[in-house]
C-alpha positions as CSV (number, residue, x, y, z in Angstrom):
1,X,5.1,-6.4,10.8
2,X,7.7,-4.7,8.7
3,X,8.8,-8.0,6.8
4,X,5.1,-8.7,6.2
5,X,4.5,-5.5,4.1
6,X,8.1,-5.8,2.7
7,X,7.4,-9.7,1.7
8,X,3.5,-8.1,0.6
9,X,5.2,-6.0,-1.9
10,X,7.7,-8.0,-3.4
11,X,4.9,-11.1,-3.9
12,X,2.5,-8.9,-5.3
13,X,5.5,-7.1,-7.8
14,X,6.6,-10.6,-8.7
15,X,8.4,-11.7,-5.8
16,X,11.1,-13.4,-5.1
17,X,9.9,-12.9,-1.3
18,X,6.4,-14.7,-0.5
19,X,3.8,-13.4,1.3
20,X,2.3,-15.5,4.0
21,X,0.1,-13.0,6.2
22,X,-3.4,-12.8,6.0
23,X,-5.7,-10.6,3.3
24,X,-5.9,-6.8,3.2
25,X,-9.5,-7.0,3.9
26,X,-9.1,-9.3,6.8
27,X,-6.1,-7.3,7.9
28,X,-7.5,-4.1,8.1
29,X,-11.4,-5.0,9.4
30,X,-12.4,-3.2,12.0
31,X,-9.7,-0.6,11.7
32,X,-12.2,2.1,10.2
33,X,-9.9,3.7,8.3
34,X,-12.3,6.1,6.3
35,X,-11.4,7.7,3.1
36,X,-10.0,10.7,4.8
37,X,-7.5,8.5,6.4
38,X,-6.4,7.1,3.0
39,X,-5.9,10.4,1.1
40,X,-3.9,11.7,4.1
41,X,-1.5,7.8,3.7
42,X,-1.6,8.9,0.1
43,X,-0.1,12.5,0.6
44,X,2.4,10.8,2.9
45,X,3.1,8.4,-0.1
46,X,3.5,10.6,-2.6
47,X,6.0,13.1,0.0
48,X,8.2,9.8,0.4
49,X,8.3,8.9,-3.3
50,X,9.2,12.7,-3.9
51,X,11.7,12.2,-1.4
52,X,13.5,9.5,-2.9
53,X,13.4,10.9,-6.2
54,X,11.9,8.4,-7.4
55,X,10.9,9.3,-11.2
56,X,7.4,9.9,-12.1
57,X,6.4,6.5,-14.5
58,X,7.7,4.7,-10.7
59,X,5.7,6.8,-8.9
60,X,2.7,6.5,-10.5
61,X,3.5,2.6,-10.8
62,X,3.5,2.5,-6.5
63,X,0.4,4.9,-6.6
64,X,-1.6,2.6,-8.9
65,X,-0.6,-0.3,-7.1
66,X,-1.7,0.6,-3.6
67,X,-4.4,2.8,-4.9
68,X,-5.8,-0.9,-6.1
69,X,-5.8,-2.5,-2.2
70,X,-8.5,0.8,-0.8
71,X,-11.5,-0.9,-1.6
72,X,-10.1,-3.8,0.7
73,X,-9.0,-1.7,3.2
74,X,-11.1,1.8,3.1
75,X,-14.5,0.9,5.5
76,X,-16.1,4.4,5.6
């Protein structure tokens, strides 16, 4: 599971890793993760960025990036 978000990332940021696992909206179906669920993954995001001192244009970069999968993923 941890190589499939690993080799997600790196695809979608321009690879060189190629991801083979199935779509975020088929992935996460019947999960009902509802929009409270996602802010509370976002916080958690934005804590571990923080953590890494990762500067702010990179953050933001992540935070766009994954903000663009919820409407595959959010269900409620």
């Amino acid at each position: 599971m941890k190589q499939l978000l690993i080799d997600f990332l790196c695809d979608c940021a321009g690879g060189p890793l190629l991801y083979v696992g199935r779509d975020m909206k088929t992935t996460h179906e019947g999960m009902q993760i509802s929009a409270s669920d996602w802010s509370l993954f976002m916080g958690h995001l934005d804590a571990t960025l923080k953590g890494f001192e990762l500067p702010q244009q990179e953050r933001d970069d992540v935070v766009a990036f994954i903000e663009s999968t919820r409407g595959e993923i959010v269900e409620s």
